[in-house]
MDTraj code that builds the backbone (N, CA, C; nanometers):
import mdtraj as md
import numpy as np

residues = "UNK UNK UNK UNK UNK UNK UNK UNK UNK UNK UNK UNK UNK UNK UNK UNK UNK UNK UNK UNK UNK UNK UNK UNK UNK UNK UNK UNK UNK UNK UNK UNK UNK UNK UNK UNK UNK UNK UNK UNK UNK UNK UNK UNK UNK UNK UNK UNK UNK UNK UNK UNK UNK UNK UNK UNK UNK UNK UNK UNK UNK UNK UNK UNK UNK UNK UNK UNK UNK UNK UNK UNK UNK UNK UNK UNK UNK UNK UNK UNK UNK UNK UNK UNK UNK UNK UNK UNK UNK UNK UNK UNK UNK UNK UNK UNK UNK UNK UNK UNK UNK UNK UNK UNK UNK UNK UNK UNK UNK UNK UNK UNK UNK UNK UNK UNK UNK UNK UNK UNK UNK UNK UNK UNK UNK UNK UNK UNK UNK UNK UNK UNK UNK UNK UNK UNK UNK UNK UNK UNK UNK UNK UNK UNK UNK UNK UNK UNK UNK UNK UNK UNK UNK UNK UNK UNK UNK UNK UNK UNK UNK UNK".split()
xyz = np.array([
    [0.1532, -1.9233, -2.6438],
    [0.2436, -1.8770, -2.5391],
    [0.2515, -1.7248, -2.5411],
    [0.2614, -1.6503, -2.6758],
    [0.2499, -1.5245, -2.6586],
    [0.1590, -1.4337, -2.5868],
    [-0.0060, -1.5295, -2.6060],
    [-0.1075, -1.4328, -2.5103],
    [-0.1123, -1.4550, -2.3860],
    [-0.0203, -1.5714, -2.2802],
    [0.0191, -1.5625, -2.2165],
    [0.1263, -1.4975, -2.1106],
    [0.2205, -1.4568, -2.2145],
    [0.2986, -1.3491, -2.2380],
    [0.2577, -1.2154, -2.1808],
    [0.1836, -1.2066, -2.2816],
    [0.1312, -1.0537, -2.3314],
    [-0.0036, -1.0202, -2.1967],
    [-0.0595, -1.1379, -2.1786],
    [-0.1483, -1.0917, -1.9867],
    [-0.0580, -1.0976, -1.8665],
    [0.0773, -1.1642, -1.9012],
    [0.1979, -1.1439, -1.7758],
    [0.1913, -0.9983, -1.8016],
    [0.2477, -0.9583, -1.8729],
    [0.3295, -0.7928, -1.9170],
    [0.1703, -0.7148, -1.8174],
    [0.1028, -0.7329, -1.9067],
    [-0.0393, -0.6727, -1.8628],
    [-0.0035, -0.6291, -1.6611],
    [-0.0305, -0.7381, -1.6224],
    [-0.0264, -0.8249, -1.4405],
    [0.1155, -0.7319, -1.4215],
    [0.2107, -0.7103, -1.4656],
    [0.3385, -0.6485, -1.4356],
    [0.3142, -0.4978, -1.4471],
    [0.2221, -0.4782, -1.5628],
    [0.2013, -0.3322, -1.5492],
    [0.1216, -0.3147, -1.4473],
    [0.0252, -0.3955, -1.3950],
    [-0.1145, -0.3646, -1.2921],
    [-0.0075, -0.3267, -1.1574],
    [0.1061, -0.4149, -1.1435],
    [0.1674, -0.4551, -1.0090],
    [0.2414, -0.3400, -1.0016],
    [0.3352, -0.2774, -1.1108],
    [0.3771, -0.1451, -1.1400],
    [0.2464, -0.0450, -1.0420],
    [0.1279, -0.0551, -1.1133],
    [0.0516, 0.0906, -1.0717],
    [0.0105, 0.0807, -0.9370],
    [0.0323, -0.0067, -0.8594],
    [-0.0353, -0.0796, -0.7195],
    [0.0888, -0.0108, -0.6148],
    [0.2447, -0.0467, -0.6285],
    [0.3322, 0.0189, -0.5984],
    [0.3473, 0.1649, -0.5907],
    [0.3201, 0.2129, -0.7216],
    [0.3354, 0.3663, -0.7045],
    [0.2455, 0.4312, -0.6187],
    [0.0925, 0.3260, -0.6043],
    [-0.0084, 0.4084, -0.5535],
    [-0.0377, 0.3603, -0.3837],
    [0.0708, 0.3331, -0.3748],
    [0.1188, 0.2647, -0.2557],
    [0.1983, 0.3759, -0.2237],
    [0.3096, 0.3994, -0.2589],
    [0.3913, 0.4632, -0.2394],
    [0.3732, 0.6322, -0.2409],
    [0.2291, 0.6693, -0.3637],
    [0.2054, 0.8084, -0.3407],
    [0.1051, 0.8352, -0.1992],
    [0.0228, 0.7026, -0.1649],
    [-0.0130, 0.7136, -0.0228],
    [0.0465, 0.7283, 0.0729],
    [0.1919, 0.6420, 0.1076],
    [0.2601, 0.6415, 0.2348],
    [0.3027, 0.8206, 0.2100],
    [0.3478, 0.8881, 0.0544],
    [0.4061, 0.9968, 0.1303],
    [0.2952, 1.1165, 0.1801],
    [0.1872, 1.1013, 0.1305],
    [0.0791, 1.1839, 0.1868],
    [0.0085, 1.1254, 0.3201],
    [0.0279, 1.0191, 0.3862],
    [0.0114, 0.9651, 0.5087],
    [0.0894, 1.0520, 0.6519],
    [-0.0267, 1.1138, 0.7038],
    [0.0270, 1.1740, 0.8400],
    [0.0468, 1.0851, 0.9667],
    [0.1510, 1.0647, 0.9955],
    [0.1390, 0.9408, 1.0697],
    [0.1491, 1.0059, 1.1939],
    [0.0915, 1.1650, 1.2182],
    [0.1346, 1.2017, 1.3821],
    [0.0401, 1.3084, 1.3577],
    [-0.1195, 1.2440, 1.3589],
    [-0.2656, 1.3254, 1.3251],
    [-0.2306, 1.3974, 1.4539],
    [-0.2601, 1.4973, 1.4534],
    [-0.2845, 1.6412, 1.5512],
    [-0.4791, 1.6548, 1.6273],
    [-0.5358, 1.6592, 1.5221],
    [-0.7160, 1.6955, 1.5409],
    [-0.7551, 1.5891, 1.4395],
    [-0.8813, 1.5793, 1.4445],
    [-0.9688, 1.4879, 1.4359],
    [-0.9700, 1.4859, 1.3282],
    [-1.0052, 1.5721, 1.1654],
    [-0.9627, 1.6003, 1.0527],
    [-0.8971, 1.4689, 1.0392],
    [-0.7750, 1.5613, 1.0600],
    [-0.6393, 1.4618, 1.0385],
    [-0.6472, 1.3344, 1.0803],
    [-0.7162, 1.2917, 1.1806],
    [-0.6774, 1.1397, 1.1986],
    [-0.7376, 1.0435, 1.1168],
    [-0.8886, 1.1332, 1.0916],
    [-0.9835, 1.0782, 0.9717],
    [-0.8951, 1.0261, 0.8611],
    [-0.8426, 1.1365, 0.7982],
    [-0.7326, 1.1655, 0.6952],
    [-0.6492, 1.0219, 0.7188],
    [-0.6019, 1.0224, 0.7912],
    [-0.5117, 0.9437, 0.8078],
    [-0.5509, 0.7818, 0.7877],
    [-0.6268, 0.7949, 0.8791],
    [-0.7191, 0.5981, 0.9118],
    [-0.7645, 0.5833, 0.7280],
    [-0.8219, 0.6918, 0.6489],
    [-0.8728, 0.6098, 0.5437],
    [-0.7435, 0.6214, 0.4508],
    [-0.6302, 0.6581, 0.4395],
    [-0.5068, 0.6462, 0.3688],
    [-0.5096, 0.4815, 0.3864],
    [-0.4708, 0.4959, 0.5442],
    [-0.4459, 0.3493, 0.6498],
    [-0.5501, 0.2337, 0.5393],
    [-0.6718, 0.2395, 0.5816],
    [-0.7173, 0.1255, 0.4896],
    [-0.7231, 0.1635, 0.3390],
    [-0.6817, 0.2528, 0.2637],
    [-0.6405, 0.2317, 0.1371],
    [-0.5271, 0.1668, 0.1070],
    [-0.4299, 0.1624, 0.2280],
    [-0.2869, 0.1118, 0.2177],
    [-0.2841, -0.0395, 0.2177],
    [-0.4084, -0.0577, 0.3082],
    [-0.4297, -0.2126, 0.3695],
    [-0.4884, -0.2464, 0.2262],
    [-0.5820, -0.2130, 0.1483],
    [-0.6392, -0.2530, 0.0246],
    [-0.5743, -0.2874, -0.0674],
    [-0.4677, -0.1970, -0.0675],
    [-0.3694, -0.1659, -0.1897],
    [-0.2756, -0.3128, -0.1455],
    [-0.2069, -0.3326, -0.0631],
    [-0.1422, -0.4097, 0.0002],
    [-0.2315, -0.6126, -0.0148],
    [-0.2846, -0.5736, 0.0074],
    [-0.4232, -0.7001, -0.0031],
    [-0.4218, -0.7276, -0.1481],
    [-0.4509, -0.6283, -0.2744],
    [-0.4865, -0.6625, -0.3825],
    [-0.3436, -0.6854, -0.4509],
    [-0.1936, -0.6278, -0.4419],
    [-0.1110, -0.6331, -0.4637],
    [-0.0140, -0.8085, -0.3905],
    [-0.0980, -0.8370, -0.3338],
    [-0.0916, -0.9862, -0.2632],
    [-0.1488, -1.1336, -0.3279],
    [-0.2578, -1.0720, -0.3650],
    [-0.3363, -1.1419, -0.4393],
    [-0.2687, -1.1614, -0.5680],
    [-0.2906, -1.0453, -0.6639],
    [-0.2252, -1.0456, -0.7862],
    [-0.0723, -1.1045, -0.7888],
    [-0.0181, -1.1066, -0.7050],
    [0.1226, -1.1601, -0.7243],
    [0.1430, -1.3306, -0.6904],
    [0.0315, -1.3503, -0.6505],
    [0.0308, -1.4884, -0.5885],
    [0.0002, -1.5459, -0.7556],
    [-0.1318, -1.4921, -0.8131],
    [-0.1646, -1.5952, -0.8496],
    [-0.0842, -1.5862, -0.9995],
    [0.0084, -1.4175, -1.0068],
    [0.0997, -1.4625, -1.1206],
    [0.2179, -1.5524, -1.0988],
    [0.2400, -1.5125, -0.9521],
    [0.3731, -1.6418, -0.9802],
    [0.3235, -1.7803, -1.0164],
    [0.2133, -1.8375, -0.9757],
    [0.1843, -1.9966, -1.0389],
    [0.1216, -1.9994, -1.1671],
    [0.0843, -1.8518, -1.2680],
    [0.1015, -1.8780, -1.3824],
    [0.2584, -1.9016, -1.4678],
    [0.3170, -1.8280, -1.4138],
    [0.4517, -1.7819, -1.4612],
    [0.5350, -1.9293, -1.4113],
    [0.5287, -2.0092, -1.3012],
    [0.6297, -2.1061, -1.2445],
    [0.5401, -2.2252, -1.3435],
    [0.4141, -2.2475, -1.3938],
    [0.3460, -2.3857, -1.4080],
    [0.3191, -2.3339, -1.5648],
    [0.3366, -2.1926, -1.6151],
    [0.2931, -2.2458, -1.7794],
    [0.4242, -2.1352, -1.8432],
    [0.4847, -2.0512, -1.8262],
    [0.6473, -1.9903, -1.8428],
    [0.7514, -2.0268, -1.8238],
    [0.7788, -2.0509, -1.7299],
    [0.9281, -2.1024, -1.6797],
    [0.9380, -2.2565, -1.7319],
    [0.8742, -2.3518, -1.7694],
    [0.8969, -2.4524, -1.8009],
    [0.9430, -2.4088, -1.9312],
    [0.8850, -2.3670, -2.0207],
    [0.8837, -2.2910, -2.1930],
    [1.0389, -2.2518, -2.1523],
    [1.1051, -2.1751, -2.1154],
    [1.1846, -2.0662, -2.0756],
    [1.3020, -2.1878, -2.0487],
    [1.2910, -2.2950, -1.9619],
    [1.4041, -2.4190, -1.9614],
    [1.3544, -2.5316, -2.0995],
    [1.2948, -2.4863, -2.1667],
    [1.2672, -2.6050, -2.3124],
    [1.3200, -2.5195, -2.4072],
    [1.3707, -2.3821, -2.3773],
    [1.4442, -2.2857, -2.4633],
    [1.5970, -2.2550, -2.4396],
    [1.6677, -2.3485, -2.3399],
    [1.7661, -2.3292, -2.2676],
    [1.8203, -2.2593, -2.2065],
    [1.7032, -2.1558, -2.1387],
    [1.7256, -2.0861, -2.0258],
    [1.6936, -2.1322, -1.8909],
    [1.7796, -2.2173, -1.8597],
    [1.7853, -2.2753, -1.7284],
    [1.8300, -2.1974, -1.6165],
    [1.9250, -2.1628, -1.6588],
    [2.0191, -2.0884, -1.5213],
    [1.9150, -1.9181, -1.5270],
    [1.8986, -1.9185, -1.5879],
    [1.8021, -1.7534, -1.5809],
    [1.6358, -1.8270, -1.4776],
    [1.6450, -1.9098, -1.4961],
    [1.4685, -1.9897, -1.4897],
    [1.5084, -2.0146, -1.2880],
    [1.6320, -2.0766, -1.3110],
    [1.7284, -2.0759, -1.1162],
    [1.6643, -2.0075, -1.0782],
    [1.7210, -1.8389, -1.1479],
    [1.7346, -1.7013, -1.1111],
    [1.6465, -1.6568, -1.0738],
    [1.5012, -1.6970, -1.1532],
    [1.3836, -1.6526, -1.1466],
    [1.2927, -1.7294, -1.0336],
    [1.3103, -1.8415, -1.0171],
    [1.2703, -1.9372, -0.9090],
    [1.3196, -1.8886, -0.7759],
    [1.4024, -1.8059, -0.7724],
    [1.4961, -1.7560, -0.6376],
    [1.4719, -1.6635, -0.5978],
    [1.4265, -1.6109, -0.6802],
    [1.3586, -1.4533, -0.6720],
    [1.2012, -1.4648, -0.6067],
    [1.1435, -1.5596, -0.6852],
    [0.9705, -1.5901, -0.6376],
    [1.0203, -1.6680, -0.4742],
    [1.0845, -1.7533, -0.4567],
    [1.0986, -1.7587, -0.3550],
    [1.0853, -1.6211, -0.2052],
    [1.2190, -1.5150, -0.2883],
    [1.2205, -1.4081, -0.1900],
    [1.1239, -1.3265, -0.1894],
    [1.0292, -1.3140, -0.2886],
    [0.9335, -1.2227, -0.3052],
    [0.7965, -1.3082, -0.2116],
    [0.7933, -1.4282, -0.1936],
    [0.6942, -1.5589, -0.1827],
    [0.7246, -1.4929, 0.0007],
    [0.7932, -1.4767, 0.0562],
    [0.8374, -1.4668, 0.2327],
    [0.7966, -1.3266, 0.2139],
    [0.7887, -1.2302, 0.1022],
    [0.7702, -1.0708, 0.1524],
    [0.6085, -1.1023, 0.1429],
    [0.5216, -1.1707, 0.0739],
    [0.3867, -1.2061, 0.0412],
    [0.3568, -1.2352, 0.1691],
    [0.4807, -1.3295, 0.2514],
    [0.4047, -1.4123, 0.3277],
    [0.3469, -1.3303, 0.4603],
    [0.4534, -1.2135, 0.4516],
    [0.4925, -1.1110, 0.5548],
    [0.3778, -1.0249, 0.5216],
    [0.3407, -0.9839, 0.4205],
    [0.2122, -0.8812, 0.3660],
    [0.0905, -0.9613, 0.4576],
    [0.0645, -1.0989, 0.3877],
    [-0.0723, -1.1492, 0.4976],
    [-0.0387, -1.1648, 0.6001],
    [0.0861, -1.1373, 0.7265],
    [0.0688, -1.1752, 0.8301],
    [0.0020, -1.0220, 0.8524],
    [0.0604, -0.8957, 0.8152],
    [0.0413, -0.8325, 0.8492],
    [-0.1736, -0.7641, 0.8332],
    [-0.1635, -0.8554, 0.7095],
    [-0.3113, -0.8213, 0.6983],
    [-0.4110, -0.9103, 0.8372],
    [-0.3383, -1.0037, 0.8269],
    [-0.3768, -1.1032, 0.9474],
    [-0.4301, -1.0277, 1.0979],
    [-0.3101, -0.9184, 1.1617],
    [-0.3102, -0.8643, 1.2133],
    [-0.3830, -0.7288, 1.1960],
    [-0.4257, -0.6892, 1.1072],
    [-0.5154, -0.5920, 1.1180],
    [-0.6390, -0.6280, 1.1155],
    [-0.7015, -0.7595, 1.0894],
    [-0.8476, -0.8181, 1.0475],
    [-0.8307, -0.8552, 1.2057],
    [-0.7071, -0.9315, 1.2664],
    [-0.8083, -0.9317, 1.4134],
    [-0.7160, -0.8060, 1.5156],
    [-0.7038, -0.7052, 1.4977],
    [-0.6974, -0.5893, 1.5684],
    [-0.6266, -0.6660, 1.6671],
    [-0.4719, -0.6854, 1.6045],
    [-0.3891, -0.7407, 1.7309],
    [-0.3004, -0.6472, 1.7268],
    [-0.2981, -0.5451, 1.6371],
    [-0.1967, -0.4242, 1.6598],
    [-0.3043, -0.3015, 1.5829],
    [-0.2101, -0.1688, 1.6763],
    [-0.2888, -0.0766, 1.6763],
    [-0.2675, 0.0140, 1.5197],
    [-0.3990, 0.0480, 1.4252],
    [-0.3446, 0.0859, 1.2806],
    [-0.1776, 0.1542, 1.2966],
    [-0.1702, 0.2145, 1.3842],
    [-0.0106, 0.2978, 1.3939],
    [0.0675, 0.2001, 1.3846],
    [0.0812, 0.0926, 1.4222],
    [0.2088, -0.0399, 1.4292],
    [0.1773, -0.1206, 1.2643],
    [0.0617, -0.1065, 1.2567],
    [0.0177, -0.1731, 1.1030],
    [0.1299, -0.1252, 1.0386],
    [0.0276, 0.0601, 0.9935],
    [0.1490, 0.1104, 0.8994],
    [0.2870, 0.0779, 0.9153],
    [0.3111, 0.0741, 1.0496],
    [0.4447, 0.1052, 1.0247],
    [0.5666, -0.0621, 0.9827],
    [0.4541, -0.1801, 1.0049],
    [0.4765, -0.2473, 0.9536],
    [0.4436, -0.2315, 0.7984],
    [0.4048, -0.1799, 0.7028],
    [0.3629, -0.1356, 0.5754],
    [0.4518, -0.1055, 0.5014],
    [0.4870, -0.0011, 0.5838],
    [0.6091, 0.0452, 0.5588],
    [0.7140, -0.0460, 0.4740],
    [0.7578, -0.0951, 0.5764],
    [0.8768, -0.1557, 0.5732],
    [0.8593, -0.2852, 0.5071],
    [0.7836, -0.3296, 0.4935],
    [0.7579, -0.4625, 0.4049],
    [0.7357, -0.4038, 0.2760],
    [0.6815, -0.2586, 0.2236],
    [0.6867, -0.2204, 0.1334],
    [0.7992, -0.1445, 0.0636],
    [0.9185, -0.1130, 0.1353],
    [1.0336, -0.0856, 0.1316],
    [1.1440, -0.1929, 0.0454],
    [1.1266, -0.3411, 0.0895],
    [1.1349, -0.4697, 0.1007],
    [1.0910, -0.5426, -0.0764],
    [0.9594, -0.4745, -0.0585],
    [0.9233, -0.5676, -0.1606],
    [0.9160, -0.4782, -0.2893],
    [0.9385, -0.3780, -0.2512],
    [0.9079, -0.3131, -0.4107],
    [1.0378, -0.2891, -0.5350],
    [1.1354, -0.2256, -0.4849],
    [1.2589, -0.2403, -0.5412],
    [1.3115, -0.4055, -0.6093],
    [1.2605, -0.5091, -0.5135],
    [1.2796, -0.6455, -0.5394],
    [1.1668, -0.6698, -0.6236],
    [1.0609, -0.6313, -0.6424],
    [0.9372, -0.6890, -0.7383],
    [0.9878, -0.6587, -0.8810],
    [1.0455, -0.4734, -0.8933],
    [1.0386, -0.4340, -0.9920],
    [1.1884, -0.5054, -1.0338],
    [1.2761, -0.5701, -1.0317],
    [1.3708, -0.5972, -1.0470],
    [1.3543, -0.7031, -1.1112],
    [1.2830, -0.7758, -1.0584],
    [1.1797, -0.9111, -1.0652],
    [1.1635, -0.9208, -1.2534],
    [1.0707, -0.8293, -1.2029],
    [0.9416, -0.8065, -1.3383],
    [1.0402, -0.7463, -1.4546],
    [1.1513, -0.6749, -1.4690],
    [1.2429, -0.6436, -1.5694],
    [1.3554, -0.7737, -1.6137],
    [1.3655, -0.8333, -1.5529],
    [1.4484, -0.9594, -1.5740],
    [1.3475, -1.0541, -1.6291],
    [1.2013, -1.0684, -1.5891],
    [1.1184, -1.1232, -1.6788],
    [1.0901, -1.1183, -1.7752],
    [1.0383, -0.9727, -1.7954],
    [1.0161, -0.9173, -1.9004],
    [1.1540, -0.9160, -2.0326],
    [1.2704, -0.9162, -2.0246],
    [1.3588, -0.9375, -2.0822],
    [1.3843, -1.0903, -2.1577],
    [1.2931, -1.1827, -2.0614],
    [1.3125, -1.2887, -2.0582],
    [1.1613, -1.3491, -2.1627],
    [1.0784, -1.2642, -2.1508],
    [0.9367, -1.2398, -2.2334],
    [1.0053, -1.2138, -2.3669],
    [1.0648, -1.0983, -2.4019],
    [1.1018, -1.0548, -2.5015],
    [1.1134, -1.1732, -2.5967],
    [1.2365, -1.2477, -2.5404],
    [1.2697, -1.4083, -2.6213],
    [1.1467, -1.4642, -2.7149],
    [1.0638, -1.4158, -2.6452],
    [0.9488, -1.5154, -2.6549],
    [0.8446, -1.4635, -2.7931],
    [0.8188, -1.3084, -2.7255],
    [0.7512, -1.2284, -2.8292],
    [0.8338, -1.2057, -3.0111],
    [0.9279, -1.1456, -2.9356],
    [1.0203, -1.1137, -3.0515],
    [1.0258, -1.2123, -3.2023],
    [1.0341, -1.3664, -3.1076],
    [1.0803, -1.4555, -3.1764],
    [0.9668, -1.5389, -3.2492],
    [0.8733, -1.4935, -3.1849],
    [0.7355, -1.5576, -3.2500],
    [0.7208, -1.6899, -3.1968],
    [0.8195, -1.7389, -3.1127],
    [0.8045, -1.8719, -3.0562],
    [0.6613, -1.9350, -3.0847],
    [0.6137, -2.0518, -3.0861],
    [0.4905, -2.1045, -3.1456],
    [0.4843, -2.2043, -3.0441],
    [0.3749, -2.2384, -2.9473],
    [0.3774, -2.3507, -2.8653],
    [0.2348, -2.3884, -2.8332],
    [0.1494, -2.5136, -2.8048],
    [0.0938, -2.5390, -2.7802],
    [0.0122, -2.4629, -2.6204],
    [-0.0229, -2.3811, -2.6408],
    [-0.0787, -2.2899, -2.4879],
    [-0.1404, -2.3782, -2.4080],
    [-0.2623, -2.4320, -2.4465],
    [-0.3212, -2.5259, -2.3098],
    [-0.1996, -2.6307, -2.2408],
    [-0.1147, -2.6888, -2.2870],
    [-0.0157, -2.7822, -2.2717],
    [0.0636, -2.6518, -2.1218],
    [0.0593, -2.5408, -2.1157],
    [0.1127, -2.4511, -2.0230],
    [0.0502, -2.3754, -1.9281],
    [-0.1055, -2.3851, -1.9479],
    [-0.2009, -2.3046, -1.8446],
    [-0.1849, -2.4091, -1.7809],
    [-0.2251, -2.2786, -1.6463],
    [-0.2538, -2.3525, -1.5210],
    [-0.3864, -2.3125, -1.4820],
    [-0.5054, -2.4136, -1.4415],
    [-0.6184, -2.3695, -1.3922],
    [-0.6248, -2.3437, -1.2863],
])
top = md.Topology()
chain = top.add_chain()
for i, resn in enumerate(residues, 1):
    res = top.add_residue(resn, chain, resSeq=i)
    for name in ("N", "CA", "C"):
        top.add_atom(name, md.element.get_by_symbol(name[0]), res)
traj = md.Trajectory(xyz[None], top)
């Protein structure tokens, strides 16, 4: 259970650096290009944002069904139930901001809105989801601790999920 653990923490730090580099894009993003330069400038921010956004989608998907199918069970066999609620409630709200990330990728793969409406959907779903991720991932991680600290000992395959 610990090296399970210990590649969550890993996935939490990746999701950490995906955010910031999200976030150091939107503030260097000109969203009102002047000359041609600039719009260049701009469109490849635009699909770094869409990338960043895409891979930060991915990675979160497929930690929440490590974390809900081989953690959170461990985590209620340790009598943290009402924290395990907490955490189930949370993947829920984070699960509708995911869902909101691929619509929006949806919409840029078939050019049903113009990159300017993208971002600015980007924006705001990234506004949304990041404060709530990292909130997320510290209440986990607290909840990891239990685990590491204590040396807990458990049968691992009995908790992967393939």
């Amino acid at each position: 259970m610990e090296t399970i653990v210990k590649m969550l923490i890993k996935e939490h730090d990746r999701a950490r650096k995906i955010l910031r580099e999200i976030e150091e894009t939107l503030h260097q993003l000109n969203m009102n290009p002047k000359e041609p330069r600039e719009n260049f400038e701009a469109l490849v921010k635009a699909l770094s944002l869409v990338s960043l956004l895409s891979e930060f989608a991915e990675l979160t998907i497929k930690h929440r069904n490590i974390e809900e199918y081989s953690v959170y069970p461990k985590f209620k066999d340790l009598g943290y139930v009402r924290e395990v609620i907490i955490l189930e409630k949370q993947h829920e709200m984070i699960g509708k901001l995911i869902r909101e990330i691929t619509s929006i990728l949806n919409k840029y793969r078939s050019r049903k809105k113009s990159i300017r409406e993208i971002l600015s959907e980007i924006i705001d779903v990234y506004n949304k989801v990041s404060g709530t991720h990292v909130k997320h991932m510290e209440f986990e991680e607290h909840l990891f601790s239990k685990i590491v600290d204590h040396k807990i000992k458990v049968k691992e395959e009995h908790y992967i999920v393939i």
